[in-house]
N, C-alpha and C positions, 0 to 999 in steps of 0.2 A: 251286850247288857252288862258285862262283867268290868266293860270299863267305865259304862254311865252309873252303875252303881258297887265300887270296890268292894266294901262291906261282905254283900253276897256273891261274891266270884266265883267260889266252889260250888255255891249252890247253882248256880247257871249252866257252871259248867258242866254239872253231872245235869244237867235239864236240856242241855245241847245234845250231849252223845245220847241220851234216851230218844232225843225226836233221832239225830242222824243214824243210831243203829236201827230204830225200829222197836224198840222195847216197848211193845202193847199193853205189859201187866204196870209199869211204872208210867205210861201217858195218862193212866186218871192224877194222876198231880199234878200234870198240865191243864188237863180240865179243871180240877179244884184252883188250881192257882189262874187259867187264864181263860176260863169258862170252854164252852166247846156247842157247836153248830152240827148238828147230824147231816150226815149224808142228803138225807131225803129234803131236812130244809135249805140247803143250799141248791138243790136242785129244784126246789118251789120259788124258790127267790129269782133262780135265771130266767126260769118260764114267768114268771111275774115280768122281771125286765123286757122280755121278749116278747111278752104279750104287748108293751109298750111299744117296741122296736115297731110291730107289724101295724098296730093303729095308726102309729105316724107314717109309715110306709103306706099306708091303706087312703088315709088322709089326703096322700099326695095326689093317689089316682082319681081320686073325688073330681067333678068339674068345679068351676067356678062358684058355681050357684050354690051348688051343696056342701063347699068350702066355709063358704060366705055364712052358711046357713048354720055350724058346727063352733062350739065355744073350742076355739082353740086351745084355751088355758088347760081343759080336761086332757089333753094330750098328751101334756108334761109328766115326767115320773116324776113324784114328789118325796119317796124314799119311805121309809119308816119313821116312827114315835122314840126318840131319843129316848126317851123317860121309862117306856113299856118292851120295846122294841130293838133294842140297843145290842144284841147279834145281828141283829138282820140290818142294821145301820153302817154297822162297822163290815158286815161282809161286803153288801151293796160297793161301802167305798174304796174295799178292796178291790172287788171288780174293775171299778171306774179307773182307779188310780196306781192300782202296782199291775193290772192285768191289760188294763189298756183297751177293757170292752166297753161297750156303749159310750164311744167319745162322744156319739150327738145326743146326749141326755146333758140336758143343762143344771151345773151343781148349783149353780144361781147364791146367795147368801148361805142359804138354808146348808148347803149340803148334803142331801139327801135325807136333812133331819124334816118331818110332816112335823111333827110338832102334836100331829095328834095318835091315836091307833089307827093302822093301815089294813093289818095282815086282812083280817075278816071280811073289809070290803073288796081288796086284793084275791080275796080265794072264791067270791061270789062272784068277780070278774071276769076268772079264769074261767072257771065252770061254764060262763057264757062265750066266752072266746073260744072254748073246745069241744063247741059245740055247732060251731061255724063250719060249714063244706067247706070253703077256701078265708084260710085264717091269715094270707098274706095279702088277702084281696079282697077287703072286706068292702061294704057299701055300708052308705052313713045311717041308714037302718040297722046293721048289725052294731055298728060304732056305739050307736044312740042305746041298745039293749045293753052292751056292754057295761057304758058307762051308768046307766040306772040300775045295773045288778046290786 
């Protein structure tokens, strides 16, 4: 950072040894300066991916008929609301992109950006997915509940 922006070199610099030592009373001026994602939603955000992961795994077991029979497009993760939603946009493409998880989620133009608000229909989702006996094996009835939650 200290050489894309000269200027504040020192300040970066004392903002580096805070994350590398571990300084927890001096990380809220990383939060103020570079927002901050809790624990708990970054762990809502994987099981959201995840709940993806298993629909399209689940999809596959499907026969023909009841393939044929399922709008494929609801399959897709669509990400979050840039606008509204823009931790959980910017984590998502951390995941995808510096972590190397869910390669088969297509970033397609969008990026993970929906463009509109996700999370609420995302957490009515879960609710129904964790609610499934076998949530890796689902049938196009659980699918079909899921995706009307």
């Amino acid at each position: 950072m200290s050489q894309l922006d000269p200027n504040n070199a020192a300040k970066y610099k004392r903002l580096q040894t805070i994350v590398e030592r571990g300084y927890e009373l001096q990380m809220r001026e990383l939060n103020k300066d570079f927002g901050c994602i809790t624990e708990t939603e970054c762990r809502e955000i994987i099981d959201i991916m995840e709940m993806y992961h298993a629909m399209q795994e689940s999809n596959k077991m499907l026969d023909d008929e009841e393939r044929s029979k399922m709008d494929q497009r609801r399959l897709q993760f669509l990400g979050f609301d840039i606008a509204t939603e823009a931790q959980q946009v910017h984590y998502v493409r951390f995941l995808v992109d510096s972590e190397g998880l869910y390669p088969q989620f297509d970033k397609a133009d969008h990026h993970f950006n929906s463009q509109m608000p996700m999370l609420d229909k995302y957490r009515r989702m879960l609710k129904t997915w964790r609610n499934c006996p076998r949530q890796y094996h689902l049938c196009a009835n659980e699918l079909a509940q899921i995706f009307s939650a």
